[in-house]
C-alpha positions in Angstrom: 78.7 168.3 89.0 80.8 170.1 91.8 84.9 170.4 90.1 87.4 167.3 90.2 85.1 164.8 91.9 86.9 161.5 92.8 85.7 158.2 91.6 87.5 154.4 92.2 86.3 151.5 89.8 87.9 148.5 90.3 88.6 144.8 88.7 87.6 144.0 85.6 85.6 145.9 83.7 85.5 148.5 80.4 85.1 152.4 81.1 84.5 153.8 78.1 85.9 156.6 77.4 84.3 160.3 76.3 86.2 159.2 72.8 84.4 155.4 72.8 80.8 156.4 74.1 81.0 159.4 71.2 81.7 157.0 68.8 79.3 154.2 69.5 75.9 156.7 70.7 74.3 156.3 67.8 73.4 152.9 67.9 74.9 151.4 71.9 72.6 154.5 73.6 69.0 154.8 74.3 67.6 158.1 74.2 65.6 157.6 77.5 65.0 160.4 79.7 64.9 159.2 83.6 64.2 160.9 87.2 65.9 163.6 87.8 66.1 166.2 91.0 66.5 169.7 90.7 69.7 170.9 92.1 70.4 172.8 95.2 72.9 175.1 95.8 75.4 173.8 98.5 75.8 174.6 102.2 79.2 175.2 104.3 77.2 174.5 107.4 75.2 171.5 106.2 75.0 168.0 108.4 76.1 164.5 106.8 74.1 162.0 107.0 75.3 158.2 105.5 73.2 155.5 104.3 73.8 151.8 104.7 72.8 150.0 101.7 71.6 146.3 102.6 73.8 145.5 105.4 75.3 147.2 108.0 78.4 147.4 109.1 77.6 144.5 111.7 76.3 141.8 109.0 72.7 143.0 109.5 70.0 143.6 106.9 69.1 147.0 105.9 66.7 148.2 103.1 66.0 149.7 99.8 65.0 152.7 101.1 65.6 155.7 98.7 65.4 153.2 95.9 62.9 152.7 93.3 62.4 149.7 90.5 61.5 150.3 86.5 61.1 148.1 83.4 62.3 149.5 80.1 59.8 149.9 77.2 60.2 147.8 74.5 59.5 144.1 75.5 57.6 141.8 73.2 55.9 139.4 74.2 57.5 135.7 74.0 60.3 137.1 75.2 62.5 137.4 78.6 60.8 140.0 80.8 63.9 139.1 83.7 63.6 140.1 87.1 64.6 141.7 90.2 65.6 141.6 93.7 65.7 143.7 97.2 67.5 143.3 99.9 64.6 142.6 101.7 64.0 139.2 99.3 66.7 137.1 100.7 69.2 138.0 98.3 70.7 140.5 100.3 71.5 142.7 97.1 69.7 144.9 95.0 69.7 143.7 91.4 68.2 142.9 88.3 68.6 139.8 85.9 67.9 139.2 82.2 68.4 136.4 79.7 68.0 133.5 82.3 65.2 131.8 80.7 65.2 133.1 77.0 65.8 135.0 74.5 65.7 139.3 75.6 64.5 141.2 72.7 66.6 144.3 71.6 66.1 147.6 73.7 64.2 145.5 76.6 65.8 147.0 80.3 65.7 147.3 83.8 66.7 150.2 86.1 67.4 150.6 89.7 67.4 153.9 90.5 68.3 155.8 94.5 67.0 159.5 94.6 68.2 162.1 97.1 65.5 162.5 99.6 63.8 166.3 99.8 66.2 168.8 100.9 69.4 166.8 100.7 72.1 165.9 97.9 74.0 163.1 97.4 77.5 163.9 98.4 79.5 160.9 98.4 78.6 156.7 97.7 80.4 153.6 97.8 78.6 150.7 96.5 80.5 147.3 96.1 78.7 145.7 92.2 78.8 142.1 90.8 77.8 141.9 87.6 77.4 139.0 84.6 77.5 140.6 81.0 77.1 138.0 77.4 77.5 138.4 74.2 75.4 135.1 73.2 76.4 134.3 69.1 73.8 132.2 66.9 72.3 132.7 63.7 70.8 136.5 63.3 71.3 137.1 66.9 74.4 139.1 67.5 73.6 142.1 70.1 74.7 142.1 73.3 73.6 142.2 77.1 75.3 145.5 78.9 74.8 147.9 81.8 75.2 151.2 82.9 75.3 153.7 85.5 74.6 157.8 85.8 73.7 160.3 87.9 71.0 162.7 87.4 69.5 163.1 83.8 70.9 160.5 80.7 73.9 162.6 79.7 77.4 161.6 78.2 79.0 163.8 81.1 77.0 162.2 83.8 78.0 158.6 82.9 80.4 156.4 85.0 80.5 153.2 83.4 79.2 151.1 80.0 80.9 147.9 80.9 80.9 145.6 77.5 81.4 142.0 77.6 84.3 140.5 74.7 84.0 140.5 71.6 83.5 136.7 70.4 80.5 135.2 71.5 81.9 135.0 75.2 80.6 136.6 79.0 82.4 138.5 80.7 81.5 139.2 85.0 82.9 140.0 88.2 82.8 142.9 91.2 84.3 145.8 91.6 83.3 149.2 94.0 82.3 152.4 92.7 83.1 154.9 94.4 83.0 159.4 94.6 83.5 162.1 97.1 83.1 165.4 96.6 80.0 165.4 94.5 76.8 167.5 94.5 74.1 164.7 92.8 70.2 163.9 93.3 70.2 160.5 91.6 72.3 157.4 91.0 71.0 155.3 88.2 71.9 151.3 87.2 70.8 150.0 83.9 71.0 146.1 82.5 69.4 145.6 79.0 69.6 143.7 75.5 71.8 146.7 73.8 71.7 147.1 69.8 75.4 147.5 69.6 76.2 144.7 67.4 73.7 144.4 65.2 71.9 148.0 64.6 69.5 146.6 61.9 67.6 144.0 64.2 68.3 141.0 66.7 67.4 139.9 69.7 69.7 139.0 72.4 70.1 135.0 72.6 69.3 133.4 76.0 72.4 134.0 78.5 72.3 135.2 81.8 73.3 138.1 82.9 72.9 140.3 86.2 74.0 143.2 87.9 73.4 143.9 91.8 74.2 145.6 95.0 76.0 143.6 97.6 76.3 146.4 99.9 78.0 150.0 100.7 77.2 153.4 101.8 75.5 156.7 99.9 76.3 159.9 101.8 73.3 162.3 102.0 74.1 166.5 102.4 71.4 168.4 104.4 71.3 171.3 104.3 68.7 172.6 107.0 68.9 172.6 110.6 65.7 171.5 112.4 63.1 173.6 114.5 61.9 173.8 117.9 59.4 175.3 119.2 56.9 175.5 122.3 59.8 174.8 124.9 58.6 174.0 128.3 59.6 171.4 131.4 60.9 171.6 135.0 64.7 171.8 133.3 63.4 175.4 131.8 61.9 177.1 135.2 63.5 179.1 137.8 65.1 177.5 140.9 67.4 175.0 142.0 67.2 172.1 140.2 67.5 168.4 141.5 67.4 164.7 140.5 66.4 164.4 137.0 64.3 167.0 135.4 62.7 166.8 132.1 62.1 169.9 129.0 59.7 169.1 126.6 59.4 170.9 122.9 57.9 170.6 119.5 60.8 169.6 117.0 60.3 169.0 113.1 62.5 168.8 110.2 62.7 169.2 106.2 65.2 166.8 105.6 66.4 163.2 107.3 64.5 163.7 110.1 64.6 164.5 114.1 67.2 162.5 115.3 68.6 163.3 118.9 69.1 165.9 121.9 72.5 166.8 123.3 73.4 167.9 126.4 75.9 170.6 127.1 77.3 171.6 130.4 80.1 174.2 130.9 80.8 174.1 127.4 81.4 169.9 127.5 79.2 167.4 126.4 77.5 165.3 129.4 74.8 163.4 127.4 72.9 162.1 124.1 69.3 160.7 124.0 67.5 159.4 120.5 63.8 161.0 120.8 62.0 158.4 118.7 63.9 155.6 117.2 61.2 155.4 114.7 60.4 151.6 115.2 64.7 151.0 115.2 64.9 152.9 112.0 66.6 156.1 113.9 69.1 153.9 115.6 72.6 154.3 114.1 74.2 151.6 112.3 77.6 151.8 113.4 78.9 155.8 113.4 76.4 158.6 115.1 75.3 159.5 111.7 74.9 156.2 110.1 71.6 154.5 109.3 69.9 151.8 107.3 67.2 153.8 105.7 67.0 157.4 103.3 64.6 159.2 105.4 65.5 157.3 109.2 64.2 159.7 111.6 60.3 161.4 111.8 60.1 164.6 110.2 58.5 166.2 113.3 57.6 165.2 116.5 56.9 166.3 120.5 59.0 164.9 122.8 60.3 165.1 126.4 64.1 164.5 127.5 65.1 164.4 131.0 68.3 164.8 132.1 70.1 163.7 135.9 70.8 166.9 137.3 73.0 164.4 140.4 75.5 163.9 137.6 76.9 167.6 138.4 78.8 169.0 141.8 76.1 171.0 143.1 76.6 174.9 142.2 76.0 177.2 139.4 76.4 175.5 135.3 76.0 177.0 132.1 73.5 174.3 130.5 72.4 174.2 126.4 70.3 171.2 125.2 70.4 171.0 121.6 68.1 169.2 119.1 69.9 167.5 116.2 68.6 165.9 113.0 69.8 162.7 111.2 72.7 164.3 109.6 74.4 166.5 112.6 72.4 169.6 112.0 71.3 171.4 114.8 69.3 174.1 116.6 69.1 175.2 120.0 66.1 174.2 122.1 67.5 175.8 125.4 70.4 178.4 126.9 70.7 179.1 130.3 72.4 178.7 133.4 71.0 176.2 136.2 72.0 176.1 139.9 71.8 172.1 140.9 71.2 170.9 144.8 71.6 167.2 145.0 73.7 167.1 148.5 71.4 165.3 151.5 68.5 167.8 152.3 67.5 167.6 155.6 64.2 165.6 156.3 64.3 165.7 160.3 66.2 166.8 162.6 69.3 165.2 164.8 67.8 164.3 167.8 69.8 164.1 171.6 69.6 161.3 174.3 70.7 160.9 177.5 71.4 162.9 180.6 72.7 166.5 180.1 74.8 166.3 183.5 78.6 166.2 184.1 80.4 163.0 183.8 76.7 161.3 181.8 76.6 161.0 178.3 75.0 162.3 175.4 73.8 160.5 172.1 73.1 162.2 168.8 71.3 160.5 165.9 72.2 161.2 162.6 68.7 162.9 161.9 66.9 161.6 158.3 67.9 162.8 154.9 66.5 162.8 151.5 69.2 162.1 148.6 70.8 159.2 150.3 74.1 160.6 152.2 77.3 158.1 151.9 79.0 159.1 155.2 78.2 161.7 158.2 80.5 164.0 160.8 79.8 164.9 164.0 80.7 168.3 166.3 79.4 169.0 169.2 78.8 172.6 170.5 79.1 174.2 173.6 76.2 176.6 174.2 75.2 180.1 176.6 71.7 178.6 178.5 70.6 181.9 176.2 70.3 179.5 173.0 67.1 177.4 173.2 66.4 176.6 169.0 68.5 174.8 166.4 68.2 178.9 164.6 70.7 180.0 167.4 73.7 177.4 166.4 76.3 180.6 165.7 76.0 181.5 169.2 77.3 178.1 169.8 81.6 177.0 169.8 82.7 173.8 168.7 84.5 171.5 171.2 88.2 170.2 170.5 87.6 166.4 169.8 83.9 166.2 170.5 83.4 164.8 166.6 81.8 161.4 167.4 78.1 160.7 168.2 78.4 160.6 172.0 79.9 163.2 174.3 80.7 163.1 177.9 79.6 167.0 179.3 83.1 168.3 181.4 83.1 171.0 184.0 83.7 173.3 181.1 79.9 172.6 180.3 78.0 173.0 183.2 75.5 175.4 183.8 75.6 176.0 179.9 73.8 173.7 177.2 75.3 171.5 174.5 74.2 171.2 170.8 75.2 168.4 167.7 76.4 169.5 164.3 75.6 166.6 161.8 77.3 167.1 158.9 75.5 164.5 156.0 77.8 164.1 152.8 77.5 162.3 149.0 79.3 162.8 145.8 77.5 166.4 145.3 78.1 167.7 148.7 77.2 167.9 152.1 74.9 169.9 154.4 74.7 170.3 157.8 72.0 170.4 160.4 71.5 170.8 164.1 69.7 169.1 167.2 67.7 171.3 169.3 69.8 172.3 172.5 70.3 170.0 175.7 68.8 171.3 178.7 71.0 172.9 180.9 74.4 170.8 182.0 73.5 169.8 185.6 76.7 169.7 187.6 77.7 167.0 190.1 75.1 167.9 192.5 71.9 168.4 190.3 72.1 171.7 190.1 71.6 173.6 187.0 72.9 177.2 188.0 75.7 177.8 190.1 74.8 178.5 194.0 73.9 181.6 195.6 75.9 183.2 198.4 77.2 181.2 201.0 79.5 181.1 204.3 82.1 180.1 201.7 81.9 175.9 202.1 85.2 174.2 201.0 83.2 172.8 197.0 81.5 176.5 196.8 81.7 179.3 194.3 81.0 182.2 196.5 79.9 185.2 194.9 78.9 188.6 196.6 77.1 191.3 195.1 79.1 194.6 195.3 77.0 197.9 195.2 78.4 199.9 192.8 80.3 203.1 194.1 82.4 206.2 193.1 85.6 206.2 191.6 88.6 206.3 194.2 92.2 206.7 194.1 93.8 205.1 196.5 97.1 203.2 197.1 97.7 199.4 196.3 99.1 198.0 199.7 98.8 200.2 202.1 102.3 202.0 201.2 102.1 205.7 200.3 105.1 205.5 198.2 103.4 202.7 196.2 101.8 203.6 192.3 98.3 204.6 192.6 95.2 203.1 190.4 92.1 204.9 189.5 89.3 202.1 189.8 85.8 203.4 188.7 82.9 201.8 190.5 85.2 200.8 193.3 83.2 201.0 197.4 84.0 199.0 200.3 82.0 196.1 200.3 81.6 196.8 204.3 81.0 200.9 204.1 77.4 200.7 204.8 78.5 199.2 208.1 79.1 201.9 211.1 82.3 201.6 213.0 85.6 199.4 212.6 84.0 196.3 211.5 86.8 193.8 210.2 86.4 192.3 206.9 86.8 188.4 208.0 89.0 186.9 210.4 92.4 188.2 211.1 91.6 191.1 209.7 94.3 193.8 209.3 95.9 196.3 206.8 98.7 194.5 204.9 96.8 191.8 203.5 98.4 189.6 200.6 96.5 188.3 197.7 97.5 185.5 195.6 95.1 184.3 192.6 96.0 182.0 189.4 94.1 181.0 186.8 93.1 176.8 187.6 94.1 175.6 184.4 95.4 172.4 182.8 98.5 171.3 180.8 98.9 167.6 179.1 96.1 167.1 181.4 97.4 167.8 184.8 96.2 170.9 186.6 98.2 173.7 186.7 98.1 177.6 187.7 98.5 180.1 185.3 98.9 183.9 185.5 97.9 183.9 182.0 95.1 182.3 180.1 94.2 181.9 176.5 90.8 180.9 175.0 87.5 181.4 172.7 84.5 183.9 173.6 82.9 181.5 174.8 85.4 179.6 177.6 84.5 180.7 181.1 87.6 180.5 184.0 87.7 179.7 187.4 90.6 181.3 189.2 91.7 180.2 192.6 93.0 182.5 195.2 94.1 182.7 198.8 94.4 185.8 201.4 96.1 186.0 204.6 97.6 188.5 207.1 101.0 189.8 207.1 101.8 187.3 209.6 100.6 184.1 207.3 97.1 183.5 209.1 94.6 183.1 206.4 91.4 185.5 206.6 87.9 183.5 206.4 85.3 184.6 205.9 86.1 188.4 203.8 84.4 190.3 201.0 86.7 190.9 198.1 86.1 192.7 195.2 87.3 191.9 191.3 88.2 194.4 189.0 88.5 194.3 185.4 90.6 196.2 182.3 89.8 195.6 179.1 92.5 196.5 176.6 93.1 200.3 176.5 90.2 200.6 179.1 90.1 201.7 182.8 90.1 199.8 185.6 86.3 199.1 186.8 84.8 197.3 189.5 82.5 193.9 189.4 80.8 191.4 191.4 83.1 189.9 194.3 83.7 186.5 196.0 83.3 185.3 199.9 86.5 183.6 201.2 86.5 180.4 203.1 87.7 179.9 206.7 90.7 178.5 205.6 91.2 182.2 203.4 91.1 180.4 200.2 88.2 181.6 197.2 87.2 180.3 193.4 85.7 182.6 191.4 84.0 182.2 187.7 85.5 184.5 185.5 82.8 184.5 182.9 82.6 184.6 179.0 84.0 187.9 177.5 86.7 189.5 176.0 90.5 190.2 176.9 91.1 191.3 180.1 93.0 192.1 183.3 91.8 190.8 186.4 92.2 191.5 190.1 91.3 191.1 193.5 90.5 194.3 195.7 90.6 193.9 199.6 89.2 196.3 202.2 90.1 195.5 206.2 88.1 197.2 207.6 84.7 198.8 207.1 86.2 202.0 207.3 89.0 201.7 205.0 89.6 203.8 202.2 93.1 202.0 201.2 93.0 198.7 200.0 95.4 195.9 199.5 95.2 194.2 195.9 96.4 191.0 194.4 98.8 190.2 191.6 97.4 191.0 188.1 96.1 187.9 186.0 95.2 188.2 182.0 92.6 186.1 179.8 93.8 187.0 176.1 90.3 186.1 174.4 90.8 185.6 170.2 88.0 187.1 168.0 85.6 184.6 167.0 85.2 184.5 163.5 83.4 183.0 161.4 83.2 182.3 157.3 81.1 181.0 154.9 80.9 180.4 150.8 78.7 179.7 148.2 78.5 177.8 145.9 81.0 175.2 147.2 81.6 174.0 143.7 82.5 176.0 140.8 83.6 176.2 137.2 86.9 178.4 136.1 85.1 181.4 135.2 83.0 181.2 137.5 82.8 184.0 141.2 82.0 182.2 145.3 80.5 184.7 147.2 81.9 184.6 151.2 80.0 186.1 154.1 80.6 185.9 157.7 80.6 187.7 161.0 82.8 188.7 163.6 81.7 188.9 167.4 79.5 191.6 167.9 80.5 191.7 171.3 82.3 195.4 172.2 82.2 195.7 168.2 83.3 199.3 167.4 80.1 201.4 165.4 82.4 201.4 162.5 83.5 197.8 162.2 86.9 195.7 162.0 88.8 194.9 159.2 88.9 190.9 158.2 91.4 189.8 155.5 90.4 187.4 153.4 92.8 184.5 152.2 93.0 181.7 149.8 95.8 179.1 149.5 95.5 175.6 146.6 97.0 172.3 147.5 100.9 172.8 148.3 100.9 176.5 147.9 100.7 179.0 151.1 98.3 182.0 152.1 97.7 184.5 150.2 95.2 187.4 150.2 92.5 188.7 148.3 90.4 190.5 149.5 89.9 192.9 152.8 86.2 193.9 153.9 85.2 195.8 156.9 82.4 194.5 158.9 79.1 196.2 159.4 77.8 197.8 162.7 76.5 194.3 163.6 79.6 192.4 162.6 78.5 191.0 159.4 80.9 191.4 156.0 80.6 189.9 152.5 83.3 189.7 149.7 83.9 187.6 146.2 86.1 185.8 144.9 86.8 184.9 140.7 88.5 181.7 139.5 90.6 182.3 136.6 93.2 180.6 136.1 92.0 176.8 136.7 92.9 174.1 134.0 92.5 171.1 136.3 89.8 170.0 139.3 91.4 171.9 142.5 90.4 172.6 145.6 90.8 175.9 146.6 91.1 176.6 150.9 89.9 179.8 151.8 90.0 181.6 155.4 89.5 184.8 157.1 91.3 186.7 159.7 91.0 189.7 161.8 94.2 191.0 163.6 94.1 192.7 166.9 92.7 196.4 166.4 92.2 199.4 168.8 88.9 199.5 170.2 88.1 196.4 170.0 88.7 193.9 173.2 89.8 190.9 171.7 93.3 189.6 170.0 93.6 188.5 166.6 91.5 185.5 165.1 91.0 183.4 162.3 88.3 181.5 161.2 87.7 177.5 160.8 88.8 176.8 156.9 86.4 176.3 154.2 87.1 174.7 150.6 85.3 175.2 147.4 85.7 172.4 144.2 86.7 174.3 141.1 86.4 172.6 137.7 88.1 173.9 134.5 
């Protein structure tokens, strides 16, 4: 018996002492040897299992398991045999009577005896007695009825009570609770009998009832050994993303109270429980996790399958462990890994597009059809080159400011290009986005679905004139030799293939003025502008007007553009027709930062031309980012890629910088990457330092950089969920 165990008796009743039990073995003990367990060593890491003995802690019946009945040896006949009860008999107690009906003769007993089941050891008990004890006088018959209790093998040290009734003929009875902790036992024995203490030379006890039982109260079992697991298997065990609920299936046994449960860990926390077999209710818990109403509750092996509701997690990487554990809290690990769990909408069919793709009509998106049932969807429509003709071809596309509802009016900015819907489909585990095919081309107010070829300049047309390209000139803006000089490569007179003096459009003459301004519009008004800024993706239309020196506008004249890029030269492009009234639109169309100018020859002969003002399109670079997982544990890296126009990209890339900024706080950076040849770069980012959910905003941004055409730009914001 384990050092200084601790035992409560209560009420009335006699404990004798070493001193009293010494004095009276000869003739108040029987020599009887009863079951006994062997021993086991104890373990630091063993389970605890407690057993309910005839109720729960709810009122409700239990049973005897772990318990087993014996009559003693010496009964003659004629005499009291007694009897006994079980819980399950409709006493609600265990016990065991004598006396009731007659005359017990001397040494006649009854035992009740609990034994540790295989592999386990009784560690601690509390079992509420009642008891009835007489010490019937008349004639010759003086001994007494008594009882006693042990553990393990009939030893003075291994007693814990011998309970006498008074000396004179009278009973003595009541309850009390016996109680130790701390112990190390295999059996607990209970003994009633007709004891030869008062008369050691013969006697029977006379007829007097007396009893002893269990009302109730608790044995706690020790086990020492964890169960095992074997032949693993299920969808929850198998590579790739896992959704809904998925099952793992093993083999499980166990040498002591049996297989009890599996428990789910995820990130280190505990999500979920799940009995295996509740053993026809007797692997349910009465009360506490480790609590039952039986020795042995659980099955000692078994094959089962768990499942477990992967749509209970943010979508994203999880360390997962299921564990199998037995009746007492022992337990092994059936499975260690880490899982990556998709339970946002997936995309069933597409968003679909109605309506007429023409200026002024009006588009309709549907929402497209989802598995794993969204909760709420976003819109965004994208403006589209006629280039893009499949859903694959969305990052060629730029989202419109405001378009984020399910119908969209095409503007002028949209004609002659096509338009695209971003559906966005969201639930508690994320969202996921998907795109319609491409409208046909935006038609504009006329039908038409490009913009018109070469005309005698109408007052609604875009005039545009093909300019042969030519050798580079220098010649002088104006007509003034004292006036700066411009080298413009490709520049030729648009008239030079003509022999003679031919004017360039009515009113022709050296001296020509040039106005042009962007047509733009402010608080939306209309409004000129010398200077314009905008996406890749916006194309211009600049209005412009000639005339002669004396104010009479020039119909009907070839003018050529020219364009500088950023730290570029000055190079010739397509030019525009003017009207008779000397006034000209021209489509600037998509590209980067530039200069712009008009170039105008009067005369086919020319080799001076007169040029207009300077106007400048500052074009930001489109970037774009991306993360994944969007959810994430502290501990846990995102991995970013994105790409930066590959328009005019430089062979060895531009530098993006890479920011990150949590709720209240302000940018800060983290990492810088430099893009590849095709404008593609990648970078990671490692949570640390997260001890509550927070959403982390991240960004990238590339600053203007020579060599590359376009001003700074920053991409659209992405977030990531981070869990501690």
């Amino acid at each position: 018996m384990p050092a200084n165990p601790t035992f409560r008796l209560a009420d009335r009743r006699v404990a004798l002492t070493a001193f009293a039990l010494a004095s009276r073995a000869a003739t108040a003990l029987l020599a009887t040897l009863l079951l006994t367990i062997a021993l086991a060593p104890a373990s630091a890491r063993a389970g605890t299992m407690t057993q309910r003995v005839c109720v729960d802690g709810q009122g409700q019946a239990t049973s005897t398991s772990g318990w087993s009945q014996t009559g003693g040896g010496g009964w003659r006949a004629g005499t009291s045999q007694g009897s006994v009860s079980t819980c399950s008999g409709g006493t609600g107690a265990i016990g065991m009577t004598l006396g009731n009906d007659r005359l017990t003769n001397v040494t006649h007993r009854l035992n009740w005896t609990y034994a540790a089941p295989a592999n386990t050891r009784i560690s601690a008990f509390s079992l509420s007695e009642r008891y009835r004890i007489d010490w019937p006088l008349s004639g010759n018959y003086g001994n007494v009825y008594t009882f006693r209790s042990w553990h393990d093998e009939w030893a003075l040290a291994n007693f814990f009570e011998t309970p006498l009734p008074p000396y004179g003929g009278v009973n003595d009875s009541g309850w009390h609770t016996l109680a130790a902790s701390g112990v190390d036992y295999g059996t607990l024995s209970f003994q009633l009998e007709c004891a030869d203490i008062n008369n050691p030379a013969g006697g029977d006890c006379m007829q007097g009832t007396s009893y002893w039982s269990l009302t109730g109260g608790t044995i706690s079992l020790r086990d020492t050994s964890a169960p095992a697991v074997s032949a693993v298997s299920g969808a929850l065990t198998r590579n790739g993303e896992k959704t809904g609920t998925v099952a793992i299936a093993f083999n499980a046994s166990d040498t002591g109270v049996g297989v009890y449960r599996t428990v789910y860990r995820v990130d280190g926390q505990v999500v979920s429980t799940g009995i295996l077999d509740d053993n026809d209710g007797r692997c349910a818990p009465r009360g506490a996790t480790y609590t039952f109403g039986w020795a042995v509750p659980c099955k000692l092996a078994l094959s089962a399958t768990s499942t477990f509701d992967t749509a209970t997690l943010p979508d994203g990487q999880h360390d997962v462990q299921v564990t199998v554990e037995d009746a007492s809290g022992n337990a092994a690990i059936a499975w260690n890994d880490t899982i990556t769990t998709r339970n946002a909408p997936g995309l069933l069919e597409r968003p679909s597009l109605s309506g007429t793709a023409k200026i002024n009509e009006q588009l309709t998106g549907t929402t497209g059809s989802w598995s794993r049932t969204p909760t709420g969807y976003g819109y965004q429509w994208l403006r589209c080159p006629t280039s893009v003709t499949s859903p694959a071809q969305a990052d060629s596309c730029s989202a419109i400011a405001g378009a984020t509802s399910a119908s969209y009016q095409p503007g002028s900015a949209d004609v002659y290009g096509r338009l695209m819907l971003r559906v966005t489909a969201s639930n508690a585990n994320g969202s996921t986005q998907a795109f319609s095919a491409p409208s046909s081309v935006v038609l504009d107010a006329q039908g038409r679905a490009s913009a018109p070829a070469p005309s005698d300049g109408g007052a609604r047309d875009v005039v545009v004139v093909p300019v042969a390209p030519g050798g580079s000139s220098t010649t002088i803006i104006g007509g003034s030799t004292s006036g700066p000089s411009y080298s413009i490569v490709g520049l030729k007179n648009p008239l030079a293939d003509q022999a003679g003096h031919v004017p360039n459009g009515t009113n022709a003459g050296a001296g020509a003025r040039i106005k042009v301004a962007f047509a733009a519009r402010q608080n939306g008004r209309p409004r000129e502008s010398r200077l314009v800024r905008s996406t890749r993706n916006r194309r211009w239309v600049v209005k412009g007007s000639i005339v002669a020196p004396d104010g009479q506008p020039i119909g009907g004249a070839v003018l050529v553009t020219a364009w500088q890029m950023p730290g570029g030269k000055w190079i010739a492009h397509t030019g525009v027709k003017t009207r008779p009234d000397g006034r000209f639109t021209y489509i600037l169309p998509k590209g980067p930062s530039r200069k712009l100018r008009f170039i105008y020859f009067a005369f086919s002969d020319a080799t001076a031309y007169n040029a207009s003002n300077i106007i400048e399109e500052k074009v930001a670079t489109p970037v774009k980012l991306r993360v994944s997982p969007r959810a994430a544990s502290n501990g846990r890296s995102v991995r970013f890629s994105g790409t930066v126009g590959t328009d005019f990209l430089p062979k060895a890339g531009v530098l993006v910088t890479l920011q990150a900024r949590y709720p209240g706080g302000s940018w800060r950076q983290f990492a810088t990457a430099r893009t590849s040849a095709g404008g593609r770069f990648t970078a990671s980012y490692r949570f640390t330092r997260t001890t509550s959910s927070t959403r982390y905003a991240f960004r990238a941004r590339v600053a203007k950089q020579a060599g590359y055409p376009f001003e700074g730009g920053t991409s659209r914001l992405t977030e990531v969920l981070v869990t501690p």
